[in-house]
N, C-alpha and C positions, 0 to 999 in steps of 0.2 A: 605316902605323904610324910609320915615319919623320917625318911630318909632325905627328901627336900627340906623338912626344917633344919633337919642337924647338919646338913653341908650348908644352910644358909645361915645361921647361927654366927658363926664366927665373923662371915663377911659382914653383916648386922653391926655384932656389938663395935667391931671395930671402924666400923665406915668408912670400908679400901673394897675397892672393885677388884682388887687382886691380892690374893698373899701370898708368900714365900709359902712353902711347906712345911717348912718347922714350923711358922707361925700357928697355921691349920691344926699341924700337929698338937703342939704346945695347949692348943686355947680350947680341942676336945679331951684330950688325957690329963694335961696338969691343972690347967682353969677349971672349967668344970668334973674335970673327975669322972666324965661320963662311962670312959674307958680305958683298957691300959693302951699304949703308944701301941702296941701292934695292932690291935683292933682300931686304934683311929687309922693305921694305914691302911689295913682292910675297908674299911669306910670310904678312904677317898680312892683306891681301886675301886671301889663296886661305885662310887659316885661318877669315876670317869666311864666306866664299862657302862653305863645307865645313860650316860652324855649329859651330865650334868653338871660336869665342870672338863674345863680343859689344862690339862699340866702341860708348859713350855719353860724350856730351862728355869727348873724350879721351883718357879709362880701356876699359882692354881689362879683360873678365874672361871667364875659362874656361869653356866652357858644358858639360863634362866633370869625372870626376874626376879632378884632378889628383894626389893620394896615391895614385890605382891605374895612374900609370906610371912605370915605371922609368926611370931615365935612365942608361944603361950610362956606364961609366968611356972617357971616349976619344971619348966620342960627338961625330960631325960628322956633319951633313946631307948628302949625297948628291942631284948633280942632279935625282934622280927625285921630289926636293919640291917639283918645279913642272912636274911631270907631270900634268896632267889626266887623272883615269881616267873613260873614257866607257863607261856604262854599256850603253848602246844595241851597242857593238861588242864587251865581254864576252859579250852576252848571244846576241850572233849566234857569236860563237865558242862557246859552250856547247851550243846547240843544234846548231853544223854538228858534235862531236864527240860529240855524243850522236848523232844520225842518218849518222853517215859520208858527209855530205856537203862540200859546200865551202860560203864564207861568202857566194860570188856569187849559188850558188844558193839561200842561204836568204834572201838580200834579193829575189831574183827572184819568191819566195813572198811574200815580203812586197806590196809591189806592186798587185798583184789583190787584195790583201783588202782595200787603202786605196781604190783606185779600183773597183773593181766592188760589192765590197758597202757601202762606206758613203760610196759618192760623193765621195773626195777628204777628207773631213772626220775621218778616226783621223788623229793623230800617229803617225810612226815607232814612238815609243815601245811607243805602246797596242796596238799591230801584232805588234810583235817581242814582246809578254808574249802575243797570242794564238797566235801561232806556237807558246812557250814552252811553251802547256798544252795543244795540239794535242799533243805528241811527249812531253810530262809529261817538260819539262825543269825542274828550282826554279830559279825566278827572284822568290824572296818576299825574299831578301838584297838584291837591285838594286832594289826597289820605290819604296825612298825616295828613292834617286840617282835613278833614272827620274825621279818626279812631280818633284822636285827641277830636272833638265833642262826638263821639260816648264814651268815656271812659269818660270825662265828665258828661253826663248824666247819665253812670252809677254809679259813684260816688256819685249823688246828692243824 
């Protein structure tokens, strides 16, 4: 959430459904001070990678509603806005705490289901959600982060 307020912050104080990118720039690193100009670029990469905004020539716009966040009084960003949340190791921690087990050995499970039943050819990903419905963990929340990773990777 930290990360939807401070991408929605600027579009807020200014009340434009779009800004230029120096704007954006400008109104997280020199207005507020939150960070220096390469961490507010870092920011709106990790806001587009997240699909939380769109860059076209230029112009960033919000792919969210912006009037449905608050932006608290005092509000600073917090390192953890360029934390990567992986969804693949939520989801092994969800399952080893629903099964009382550990997280080594629920990749240990994982493993044999990549290599034995489907020859090498599941992602992690696709693994760790049959794992998930093996032990009727929800992992329908992480689905889109998942495919999200998974198109990722195939891109690199």
């Amino acid at each position: 959430m930290n990360l939807t307020i401070a991408v929605a912050a600027p579009f807020k104080h200014m009340r434009k459904d779009r800004l230029q990118k120096s704007e954006f720039i400008f109104y997280i690193a020199i207005d507020r001070k939150w960070m220096n100009k390469e961490q507010a670029n870092q920011l709106l990469e990790r806001a587009q990678a997240d699909g939380l905004v769109e860059v076209d020539g230029g112009f960033i716009r919000p792919l969210f509603d912006v009037a449905g966040v608050t932006v608290p009084l005092g509000f600073k960003p917090t390192s953890e806005i360029f934390e990567q949340e992986n969804p693949y190791e939520e989801l092994i921690g969800r399952i080893a705490a629903a099964t009382g087990r550990s997280p080594n050995q629920i990749v240990a499970e994982l493993n044999p289901i990549i290599t034995d039943h489907f020859d090498g050819n599941l992602s992690v990903e696709a693994a760790v959600v049959l794992i998930a419905k093996r032990y009727a963990v929800p992992f329908e929340d992480k689905l889109d982060a998942l495919i999200a990773s998974v198109s990722k990777k195939n891109r690199s």
